[in-house]
Every structure is written in structure tokens, then in C-alpha cells.
N, C-alpha and C positions, 0 to 999 in steps of 0.2 A: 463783132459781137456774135455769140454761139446765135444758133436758129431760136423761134420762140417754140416755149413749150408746150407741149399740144393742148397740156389741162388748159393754158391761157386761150390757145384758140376757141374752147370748148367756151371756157366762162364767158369771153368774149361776144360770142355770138349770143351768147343768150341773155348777156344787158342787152346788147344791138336791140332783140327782139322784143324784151320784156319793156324797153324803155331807152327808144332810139336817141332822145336829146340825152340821155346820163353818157350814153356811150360817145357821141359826139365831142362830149364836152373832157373826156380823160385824157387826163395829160400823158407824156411819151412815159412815165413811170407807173401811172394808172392803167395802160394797156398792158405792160409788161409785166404788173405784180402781182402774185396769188398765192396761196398757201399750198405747198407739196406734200405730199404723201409720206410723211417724215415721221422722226420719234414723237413730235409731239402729238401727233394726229393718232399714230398707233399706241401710243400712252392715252391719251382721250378715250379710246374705244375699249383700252386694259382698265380702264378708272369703273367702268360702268359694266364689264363683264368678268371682270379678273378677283375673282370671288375668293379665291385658294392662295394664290400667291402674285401680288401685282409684281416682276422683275423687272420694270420697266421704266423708272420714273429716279432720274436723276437728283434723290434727295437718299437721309440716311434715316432709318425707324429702329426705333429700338423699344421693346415693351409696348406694341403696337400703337407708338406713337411717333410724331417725326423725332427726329433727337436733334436738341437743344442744350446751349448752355442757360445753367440756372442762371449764371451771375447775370443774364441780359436779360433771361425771361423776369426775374422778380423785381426790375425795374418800372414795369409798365404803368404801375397805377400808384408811382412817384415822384414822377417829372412834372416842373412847374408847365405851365402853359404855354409861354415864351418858347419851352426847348421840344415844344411839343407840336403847336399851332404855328409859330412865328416861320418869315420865311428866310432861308438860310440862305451865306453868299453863293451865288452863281457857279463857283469853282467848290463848293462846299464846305463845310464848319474847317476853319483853321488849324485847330487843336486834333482834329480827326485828321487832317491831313500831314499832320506832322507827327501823330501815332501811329501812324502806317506808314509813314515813310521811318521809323526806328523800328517797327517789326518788320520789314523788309529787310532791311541792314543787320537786324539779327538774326534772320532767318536764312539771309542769306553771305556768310559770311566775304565772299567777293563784291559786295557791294560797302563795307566795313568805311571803307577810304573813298569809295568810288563818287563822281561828278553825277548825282541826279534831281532830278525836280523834284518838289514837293509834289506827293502824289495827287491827281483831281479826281474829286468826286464825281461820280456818273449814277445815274438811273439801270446798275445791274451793268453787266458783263457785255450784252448786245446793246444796249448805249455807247459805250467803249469802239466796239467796232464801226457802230456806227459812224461815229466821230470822226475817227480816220478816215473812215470812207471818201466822208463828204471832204475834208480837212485835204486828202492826198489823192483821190482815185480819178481819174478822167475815163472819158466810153474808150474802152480798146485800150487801156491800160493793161499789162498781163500779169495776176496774181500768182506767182509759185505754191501749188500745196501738194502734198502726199496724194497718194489716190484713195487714201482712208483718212476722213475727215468728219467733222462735225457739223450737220448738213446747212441748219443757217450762215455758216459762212458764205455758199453759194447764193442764199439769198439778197443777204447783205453787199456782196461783192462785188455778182455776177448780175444778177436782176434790176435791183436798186442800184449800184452804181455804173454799173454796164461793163465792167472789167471781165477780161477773159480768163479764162482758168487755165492754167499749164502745169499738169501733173506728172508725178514720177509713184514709181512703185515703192510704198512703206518700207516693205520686208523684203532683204535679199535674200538669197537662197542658204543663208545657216538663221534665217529669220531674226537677223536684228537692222537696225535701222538702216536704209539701202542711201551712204554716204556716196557712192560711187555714182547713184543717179539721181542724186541730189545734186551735186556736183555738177555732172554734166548739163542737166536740166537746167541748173542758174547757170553754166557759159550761153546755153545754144539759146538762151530766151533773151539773157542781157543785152539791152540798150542802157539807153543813159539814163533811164529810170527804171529801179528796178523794186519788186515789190514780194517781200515774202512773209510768210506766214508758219510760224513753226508751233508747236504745241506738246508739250510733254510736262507732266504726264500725260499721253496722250488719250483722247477721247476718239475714237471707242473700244480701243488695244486694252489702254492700259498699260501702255509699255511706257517705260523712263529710258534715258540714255543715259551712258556709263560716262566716266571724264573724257575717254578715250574720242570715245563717239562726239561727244561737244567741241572737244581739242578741234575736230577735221570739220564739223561744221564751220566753225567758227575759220580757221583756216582758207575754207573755200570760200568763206562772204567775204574776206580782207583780199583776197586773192582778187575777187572779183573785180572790189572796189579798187583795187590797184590798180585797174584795167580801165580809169577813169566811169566807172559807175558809180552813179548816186543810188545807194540801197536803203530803200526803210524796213527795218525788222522788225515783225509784232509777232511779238512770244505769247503764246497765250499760258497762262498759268491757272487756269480755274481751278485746278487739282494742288496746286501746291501745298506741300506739307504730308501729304499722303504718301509717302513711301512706305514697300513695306521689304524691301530684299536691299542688304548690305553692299551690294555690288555694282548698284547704280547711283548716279548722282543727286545726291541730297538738298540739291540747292537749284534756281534758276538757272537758266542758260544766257538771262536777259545781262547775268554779272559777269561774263565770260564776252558780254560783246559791247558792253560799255567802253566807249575810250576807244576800241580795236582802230579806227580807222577814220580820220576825218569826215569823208565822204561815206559812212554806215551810221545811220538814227535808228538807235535799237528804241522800241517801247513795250513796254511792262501791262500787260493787263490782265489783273486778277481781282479778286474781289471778298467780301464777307462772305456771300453768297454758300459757298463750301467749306472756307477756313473758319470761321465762327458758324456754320450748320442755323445757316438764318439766311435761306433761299429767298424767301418770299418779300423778303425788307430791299429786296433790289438796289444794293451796293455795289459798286464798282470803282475802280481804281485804275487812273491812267498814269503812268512815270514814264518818263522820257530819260534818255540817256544824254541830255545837254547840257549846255554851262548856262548859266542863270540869265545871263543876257539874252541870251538865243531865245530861252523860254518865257521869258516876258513875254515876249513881240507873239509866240506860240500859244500862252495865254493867253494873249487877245482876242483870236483867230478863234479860239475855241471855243470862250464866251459867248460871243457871237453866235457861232451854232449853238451851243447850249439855250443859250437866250430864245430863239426859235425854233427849241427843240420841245424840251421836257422845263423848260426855266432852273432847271436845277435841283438835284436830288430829294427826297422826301424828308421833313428836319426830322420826323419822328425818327425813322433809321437810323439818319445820322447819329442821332443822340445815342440811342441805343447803342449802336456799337461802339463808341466811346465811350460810353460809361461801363460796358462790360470788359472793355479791354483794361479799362482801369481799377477796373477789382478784382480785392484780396479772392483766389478763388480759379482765378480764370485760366492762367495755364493747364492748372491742374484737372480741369473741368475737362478742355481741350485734349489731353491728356487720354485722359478716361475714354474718349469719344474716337479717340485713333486707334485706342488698343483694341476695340470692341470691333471697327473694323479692318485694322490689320488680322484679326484672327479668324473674319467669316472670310478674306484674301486668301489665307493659306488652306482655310477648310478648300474652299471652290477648287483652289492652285490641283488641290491632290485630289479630287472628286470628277473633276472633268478632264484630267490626265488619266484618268486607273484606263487599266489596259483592257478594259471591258467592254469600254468604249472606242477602243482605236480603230474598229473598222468602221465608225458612224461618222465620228469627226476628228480634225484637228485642230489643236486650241493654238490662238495666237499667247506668244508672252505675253505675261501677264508681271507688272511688279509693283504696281499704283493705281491710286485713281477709288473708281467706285464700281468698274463693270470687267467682264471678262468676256472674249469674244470665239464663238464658234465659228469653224470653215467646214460645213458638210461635205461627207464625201459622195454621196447620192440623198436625193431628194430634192423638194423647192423651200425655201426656208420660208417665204409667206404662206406656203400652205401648212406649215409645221406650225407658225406664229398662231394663224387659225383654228387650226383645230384643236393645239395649247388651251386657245382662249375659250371656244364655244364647247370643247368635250371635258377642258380639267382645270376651266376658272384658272388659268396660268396665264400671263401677261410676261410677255417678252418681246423682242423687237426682232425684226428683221432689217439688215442693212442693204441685204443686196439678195439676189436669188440664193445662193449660197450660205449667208453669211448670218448669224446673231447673236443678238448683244445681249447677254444677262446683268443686270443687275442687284450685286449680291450685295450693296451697301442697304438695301432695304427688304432682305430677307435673312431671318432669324438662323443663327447657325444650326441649330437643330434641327431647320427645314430643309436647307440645302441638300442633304441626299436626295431628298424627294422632287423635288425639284428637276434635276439634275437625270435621275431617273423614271419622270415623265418624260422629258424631252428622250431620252433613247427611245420611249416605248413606242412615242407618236414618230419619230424619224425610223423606225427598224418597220410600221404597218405602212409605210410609202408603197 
């Protein structure tokens, strides 16, 4: 397992000293666990000084509001008591679960015919990973991701389940998905258990993968598994549905690895969370790619951790999002909410591309999702995030010394020049 990280030695010592028996008393995950310097922290500090433009907060605003579908909002002060108060099963409302396993199946047309479970409900998207965690991860276990990733994974993985991290480079050098050391990275890491993590649209790119590109993943995990490895794949899908370029693939990669291979358990987790734009009702969804039997006994297992977890999703949500997936209304709502931000996508696509900017940054693709990502070419990107924040109320993220992440799904297309052209002004007085 990686070395521990300094913040924990920090924190560390200072239970020790504040209060010797609490520290005594931490278990091996209590010593190891703390909150890192991440998006949500530098969103927390965008919440309370990001006056002019918050860029940073992975939800969508429209009309300086969050954006909602009505068909779920005008349900709220409708529902009898029982679908409101009452507690729901463990695996979540049945009828919800079999509504999301048909918009899967229509959403994603390789899943049409295809062998999967009824989806289970979870407490949001980091529920989901949790799950697995606990369900599949031992200490020294070694997780396969990109070296651009979504930073609670680390936490969930590598902290809390003790799993090691083995990364490869995103972007090859014509900057699209780097297959060639994905590939190698799942031979040179494969034992007999093998553990990967894929994500597209990806979070914090924004990039989608073409057929082409899925074809060769998919390829090298059957390859693998041919080579007598047990592979688990968890696709993450938070972003699905969000394409906005004709050139990439419209659909999961979770339906391209169904079935592929005896020995490969693909699983599916995405959630309300994004695709109904209802963050906060902490929904999620786990599918598996098994045969019903298998998933009984999978069932069980997961229960169990459910059971001594969260006991199982919140009923008010649940109801919610099934009562709005089943009204007149709701496609089209959904609809309205994609085009609003496929259009601030292509504003951003051509504003952070103008050549005005080419000697400041480079922009990664961009062709989904909710964020688009900067590569400075001088500067430090936290000092840029900074002084964004305390000289022009702009909240945006820093990923890495380098690297930031805008979020244009919650700024108004009108603004975006401005935006866009603060950030040169503060990166060009470095």
C-alpha cells in the first residue's frame, strides 16, 4: 500500500495531542482516513467567495437557479405518506428498479437483448463505489486508472480499501484515449485478479470515446481475460447522456463488455444524480452484467453491506424519480436541459480554443460531460485558481500545478467570454 499522506500525519498528531485515548482508540481505516485538498474543498471555499461566477460545482444552473425537471419538482407536496416516510426495500422500490433497468436498455441500444440485473438502488454514485469496494477490494489489491481521474476514487480505493493505484497516461500524443498504454498497463499489472475502472464521459476531460476506441478496449480486457484473468470492470457513467459531438459514442461501453468473456464482470454505475439533474436526492444505480442466478447470491452480499451501510436509499427520492420518469412531460423536459447545455459545450469548445489564447493554454478534448479542461503552458494553476477567486469572485478548480477544470454546465452562455477571459488576464500577470 502507497506511503501515508502527510495531511494524515499532520491530522494525526494532533488527535494524539488534543486527545490521546481517541487517537489510541482508531481503527487501521481511522488512522488512514481524511479529506484531501480536492474539488470539493476548493468548491467549499468557491461557495463562500465566488461572487461573479462559481465554475466549479458539478451541477447544471440555468436562470440562476439549479436546473430541474418540473415533472419531478411538482410532485413534492403530492405524495401520500407511505411513499414519502415509509422505509423502502434494502435493494430499493422495485418498480424503480425495473424503470431504469428499460431506460438503460433504451438508452443504450447494445444492451437491447443483453443478460443484466435489475438495477440496485444506492445512496448516490459514491455509495456505488463503495459497494464494490467493500464487495471486491482486499489491502494490495491493484486498481487500473488513467492518471486523470475523479479524485474520490482515490479515496474510496486506495484509503479506505487499501488498494493500490496503477496508472497510465489519458491522452496519447494526437490526444485521444492512450489504448496502447492502457493495454500494456492491464498486461504488466494482470494477476489473477484484476481490477479496473473506466469512465467516459470522462470526468474531468470531458472526452467520450469513438466505437473504434471501445472496439480496442474492449479487445484488450477479452485478450486479458483469455490469459486466465478474473477481471471486474466498473464503468462509470455519471455523465451519460451528455454527448455533444456526432463522432463519439452515444452509448455505454458497459454494453460492449457484457457477455464479452466469461471470466470479465462488467458493472454499470450511474445514477439520477446528472441524467434527471436531481444531485442532491443521492440516487444511484448498480447493474451488473450477470445471469440471474449469479446475481441472486450477489444480491445477498450486497444487502448485507447495504444493511450496515446507509439501510438503503432515501424513499422520498426514490419515489420521486419514478414518478417523474413516468410522466407525460419528462423526455421532453430532459430534452430542453441537454440542448441548453450542449450549446454552453460548443460556446466554451470555441472560446477556449480561439487562437488568442494558444500561447496561455492547451485545452484538452472536449465532447461531453459538464466541464472542460485547461493545460497551462506557464504559470501555477493554484495560484491562478486563487487569485480567480479573491481578485474576480471566479471559482474554478485546480487539478494539478498545471491543470484546470472549468465548469461551464453552471455558467450562463453569455458569461462565458468573460469568464474565459479573466482566466487569460490572471494567467498572462504570472
Amino acid at each position: 500500500m502507497s506511503a501515508i499522506n502527510p495531511k494524515v500525519d499532520t491530522l494525526n498528531n494532533c488527535i494524539r495531542t488534543a486527545t490521546p485515548a481517541v487517537y489510541a482508540l482508531l481503527s487501521d481505516l481511522g488512522r488512514r482516513i481524511y479529506l484531501p485538498k480536492s474539488i470539493l474543498s476548493q468548491s467549499s471555499e468557491a461557495s463562500v467567495k465566488a461572487d461573479h461566477f462559481n465554475a466549479t460545482r458539478a451541477v447544471a444552473t440555468a436562470d440562476s437557479q439549479l436546473m430541474h425537471l418540473n415533472v419531478l419538482h411538482r410532485n413534492l407536496s403530492t405524495l401520500t405518506p407511505e411513499r414519502v416516510y415509509g422505509y423502502p426495500p434494502i435493494l430499493g422500490n422495485v418498480e424503480l428498479r425495473m424503470f431504469w433497468q428499460t431506460h438503460l436498455r433504451s438508452e443504450n441500444p447494445l444492451l437491447e437483448d443483453a443478460q443484466i440485473s435489475l438495477p440496485i438502488v444506492t445512496s448516490g454514485m459514491t455509495h456505488c463505489f463503495s459497494l464494490l469496494s467493500d464487495l471486491f477490494v482486499n489491502t494490495g489489491d491493484t486498481l487500473i486508472l488513467p492518471d486523470k481521474y475523479w479524485g474520490n476514487y482515490r479515496l474510496v480505493f486506495e484509503t479506505k480499501a487499501g488498494a493500490e493505484i496503477q496508472t497510465y497516461p489519458f491522452f496519447n500524443t494526437d490526444m485521444c484515449f492512450n489504448i496502447n498504454e492502457f493495454r500494456q498497463t492491464l498486461y504488466e499489472s494482470a494477476t489473477d485478479k484484476v481490477l479496473i475502472l473506466l469512465n467516459f464521459p470522462h470526468n474531468p476531460t470531458g472526452y467520450a470515446i469513438t466505437r473504434n476506441e471501445a472496439d480496442q478496449v474492449r479487445n484488450a480486457i477479452v485478450s486479458c481475460a483469455e490469459k486466465g484473468n478474473n477481471i471486474l470492470v466498473i464503468v462509470d457513467d455519471a455523465y451519460s447522456g451528455l454527448w455533444y459531438d456526432v463522432e463519439v459514442m452515444h452509448e455505454s461501453l458497459f454494453g460492449m463488455l457484457v457477455g464479452c468473456h466469461p471470466k470479465v464482470v462488467p458493472v454499470k454505475v450511474d445514477g439520477a444524480t446528472k441524467e434527471e439533474y436531481a444531485w442532491g436526492l443521492r440516487i444511484g444505480f448498480l447493474t451488473f452484467g450477470l445471469a440471474e442466478s449469479a446475481m441472486q447470491l450477489i444480491e445477498e452480499k450486497l444487502s448485507g453491506l447495504i444493511r450496515v451501510s446507509t439501510s438503503g436509499a432515501a424513499q422520498i427520492s426514490q419515489t420521486l424519480i419514478l414518478e417523474a420518469m413516468k410522466s407525460i412531460g419528462y423526455d421532453e423536459q430532459k430534452q430542453s436541459n441537454f440542448e441548453i447545455l450542449k450549446d454552453r459545450a460548443l460556446k466554451v469548445q470555441q472560446i477556449a480554443n480561439d487562437t488568442r489564447y494558444a500561447d496561455m493554454w492547451d485545452v484538452y478534448p472536449n465532447h461531453a460531460g459538464y466541464f472542460i479542461c485547461l493545460s497551462l503552458k506557464s504559470g501555477n494553476a493554484e495560484t491562478v485558481r486563487q487569485m480567480l477567486l479573491n481578485e474576480h469572485g471566479i471559482g474554478i478548480i485546480a487539478l494539478s500545478e498545471t491543470e484546470l477544470r472549468v465548469a461551464y454546465s453552471c455558467i450562463d452562455i453569455t458569461d462565458i467570454e468573460e469568464v474565459f477571459s479573466k482566466i487569460a488576464q490572471v494567467v498572462q500577470s504570472q
